[in-house]
C-alpha positions in Angstrom: 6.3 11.4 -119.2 6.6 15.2 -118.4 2.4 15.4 -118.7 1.9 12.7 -116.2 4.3 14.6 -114.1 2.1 17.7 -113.9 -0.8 15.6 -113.8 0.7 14.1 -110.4 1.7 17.1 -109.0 -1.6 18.7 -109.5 -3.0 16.0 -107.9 0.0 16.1 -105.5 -0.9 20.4 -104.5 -4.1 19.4 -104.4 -3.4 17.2 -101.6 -1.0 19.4 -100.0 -3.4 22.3 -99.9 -6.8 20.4 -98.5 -4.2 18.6 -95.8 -1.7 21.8 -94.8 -2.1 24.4 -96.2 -6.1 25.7 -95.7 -6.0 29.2 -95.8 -7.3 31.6 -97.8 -6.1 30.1 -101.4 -9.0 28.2 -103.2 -8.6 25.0 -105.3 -9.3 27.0 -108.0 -5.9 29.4 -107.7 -4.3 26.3 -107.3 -5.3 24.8 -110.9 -4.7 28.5 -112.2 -0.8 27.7 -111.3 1.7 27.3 -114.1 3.4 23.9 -113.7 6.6 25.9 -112.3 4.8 27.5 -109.4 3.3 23.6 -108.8 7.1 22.2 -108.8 8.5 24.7 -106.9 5.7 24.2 -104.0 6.5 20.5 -104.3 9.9 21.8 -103.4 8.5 23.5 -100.6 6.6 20.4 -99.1 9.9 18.2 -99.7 12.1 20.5 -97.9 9.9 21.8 -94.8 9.4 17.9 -94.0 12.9 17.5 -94.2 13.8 20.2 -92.4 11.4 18.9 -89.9 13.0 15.3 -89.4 16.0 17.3 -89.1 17.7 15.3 -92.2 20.5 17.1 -94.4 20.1 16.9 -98.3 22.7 14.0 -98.0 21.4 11.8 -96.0 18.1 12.1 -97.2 18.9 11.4 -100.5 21.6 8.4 -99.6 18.2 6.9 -97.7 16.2 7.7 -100.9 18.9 5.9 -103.2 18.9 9.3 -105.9 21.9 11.6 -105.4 22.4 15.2 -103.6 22.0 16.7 -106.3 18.5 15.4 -107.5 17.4 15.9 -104.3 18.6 19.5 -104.8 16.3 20.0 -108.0 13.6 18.6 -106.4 13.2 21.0 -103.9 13.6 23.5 -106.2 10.9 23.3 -108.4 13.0 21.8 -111.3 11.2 18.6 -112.9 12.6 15.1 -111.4 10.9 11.9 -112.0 7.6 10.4 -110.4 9.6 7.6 -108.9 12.4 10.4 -107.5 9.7 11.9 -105.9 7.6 8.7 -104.6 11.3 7.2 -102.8 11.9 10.8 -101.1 7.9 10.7 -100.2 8.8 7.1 -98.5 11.5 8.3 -96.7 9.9 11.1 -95.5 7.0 9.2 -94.7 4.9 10.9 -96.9 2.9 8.0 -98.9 -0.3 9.2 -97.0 -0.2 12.0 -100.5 -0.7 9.0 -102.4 -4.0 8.5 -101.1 -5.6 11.1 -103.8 -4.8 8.5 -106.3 -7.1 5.9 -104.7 -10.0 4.9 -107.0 -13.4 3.8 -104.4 -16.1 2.6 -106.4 -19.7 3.8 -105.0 -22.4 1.8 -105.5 -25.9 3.0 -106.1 -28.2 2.8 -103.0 -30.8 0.3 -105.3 -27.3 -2.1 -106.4 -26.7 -1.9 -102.2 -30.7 -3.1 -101.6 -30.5 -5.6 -103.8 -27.5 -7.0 -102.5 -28.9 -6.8 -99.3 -32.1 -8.5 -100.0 -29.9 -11.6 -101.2 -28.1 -11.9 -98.3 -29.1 -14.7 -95.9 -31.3 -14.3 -92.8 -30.9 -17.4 -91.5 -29.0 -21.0 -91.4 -30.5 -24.2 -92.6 -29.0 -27.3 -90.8 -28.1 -30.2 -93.8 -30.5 -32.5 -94.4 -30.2 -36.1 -93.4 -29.6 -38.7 -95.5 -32.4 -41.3 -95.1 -30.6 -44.8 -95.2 -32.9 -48.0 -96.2 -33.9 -49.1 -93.1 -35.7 -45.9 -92.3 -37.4 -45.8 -95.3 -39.3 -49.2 -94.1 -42.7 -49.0 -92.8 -44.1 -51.7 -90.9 
């Protein structure tokens, strides 16, 4: 549970960095963190966009459902759990981070001409039924 954790906060800084913070750090420095220095800027995040929606720690976390006091430890740096941080994201409304964990699927440009190609180009009415009297010739 604890590597999937620092899997999703990598992820998570990732994000962060490439949406607010683009300055002079590089994706690199950010891999080169230790997993503390990742927390503790997920503690960061958390607590300026609080800060912003002018919410106190209380009533933050009573909207969350977690206590003060895991709300505390998550803004600074200590290790809460995915679904901690996911319900103060929600509050916060935050999800948008969530959108580094999206999987799209490209397809090659050949797959995309063949499904082009079998596409139809027009519209055929349906056929008429021929009943017995027009099938008489006299």
């Amino acid at each position: 549970m604890l590597i999937k954790n620092h899997i999703f906060a990598l992820f998570f800084i990732h994000y962060l960095y490439n949406t607010y913070f683009m300055n002079d750090i590089s994706r690199n420095n950010w891999e080169a963190m230790t997993d503390d220095r990742i927390l503790k800027q997920i503690g960061v995040f958390v607590k300026h966009h609080r800060m912003q929606q002018n919410k106190t720690q209380a009533v933050l976390a009573e909207d969350a459902g977690i206590s003060r006091s895991t709300l505390s430890l998550l803004e600074r740096g200590e290790t809460v759990t995915v679904a901690t941080l996911i319900r103060v994201l929600r509050v916060l409304d935050q999800l948008q981070i969530m959108d580094v964990f999206v999987i799209t699927q490209h397809q090659s440009p050949l797959a995309l001409a063949k499904a082009e190609k079998k596409k139809r180009q027009r519209v055929a009415l349906p056929k008429k039924k021929k009943t017995d009297n027009e099938n008489i010739d006299w």
